[in-house]
N, C-alpha and C positions, 0 to 999 in steps of 0.2 A: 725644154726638151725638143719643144717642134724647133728652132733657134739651129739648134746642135745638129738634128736630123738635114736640117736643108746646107749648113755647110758642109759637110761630110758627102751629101751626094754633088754638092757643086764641086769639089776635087775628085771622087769618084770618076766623076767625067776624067777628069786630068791623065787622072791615072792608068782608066784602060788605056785613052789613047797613046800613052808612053807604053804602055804595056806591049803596047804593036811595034816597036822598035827596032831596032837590033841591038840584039844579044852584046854588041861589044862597046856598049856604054858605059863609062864608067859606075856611076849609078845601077844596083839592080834594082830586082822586082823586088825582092827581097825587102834593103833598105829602102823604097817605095812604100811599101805595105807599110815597115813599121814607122814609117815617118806620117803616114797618114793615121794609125793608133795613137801618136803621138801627139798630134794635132788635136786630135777627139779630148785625149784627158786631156791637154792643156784648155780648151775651149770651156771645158768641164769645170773645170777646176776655178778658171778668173769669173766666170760665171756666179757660180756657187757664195765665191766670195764680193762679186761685185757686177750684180746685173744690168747694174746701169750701160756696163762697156759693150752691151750688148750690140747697140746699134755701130759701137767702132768698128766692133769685130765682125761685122757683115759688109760693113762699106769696105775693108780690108781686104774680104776676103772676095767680094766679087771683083777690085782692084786684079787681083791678083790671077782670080780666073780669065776676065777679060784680055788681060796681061800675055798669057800663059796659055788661051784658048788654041785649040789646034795643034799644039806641039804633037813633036811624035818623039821626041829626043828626051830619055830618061833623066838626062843629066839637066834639063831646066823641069821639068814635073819636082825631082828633088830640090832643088833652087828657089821654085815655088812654094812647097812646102815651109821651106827651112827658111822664109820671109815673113810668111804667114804667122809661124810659130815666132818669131826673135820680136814681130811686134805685138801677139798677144801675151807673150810674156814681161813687156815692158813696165 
């Protein structure tokens, strides 16, 4: 659980800062939001079935904040996401 807690607030970061963007992103806040519940039960779910992936799915996933730090542009925060997710679903 603490696992799950600490990636979810290290895209939380991601996200307000896209959140500050402009409105004419393709990406919204919207698919934003739900791409980061998406993330959670996926993380949830490889978890559940295979804890071991654990440590992938952190090294992944600071990958990817690192990556992705500082954006302000909606459309890489969803990019982010949607990288994060295609590899913890692999």
């Amino acid at each position: 659980m603490k696992f799950k807690t600490l990636v979810a607030a290290s895209f939380s970061a991601l996200l307000i800062s896209a959140a500050a963007s402009s409105a004419a992103s393709a990406c919204t806040q919207e698919e934003l939001t739900k791409k980061a519940t998406d993330l959670t039960a996926a993380i949830q779910e490889v978890l559940t079935k295979d804890p071991s992936r654990a440590q992938e799915i952190m090294t992944k996933s600071q990958e990817m904040q690192t990556k992705y730090q500082g954006t302000t542009d909606m459309n890489e925060a969803c990019k982010a996401y949607d990288e994060l997710l295609e590899t913890i679903k692999k």
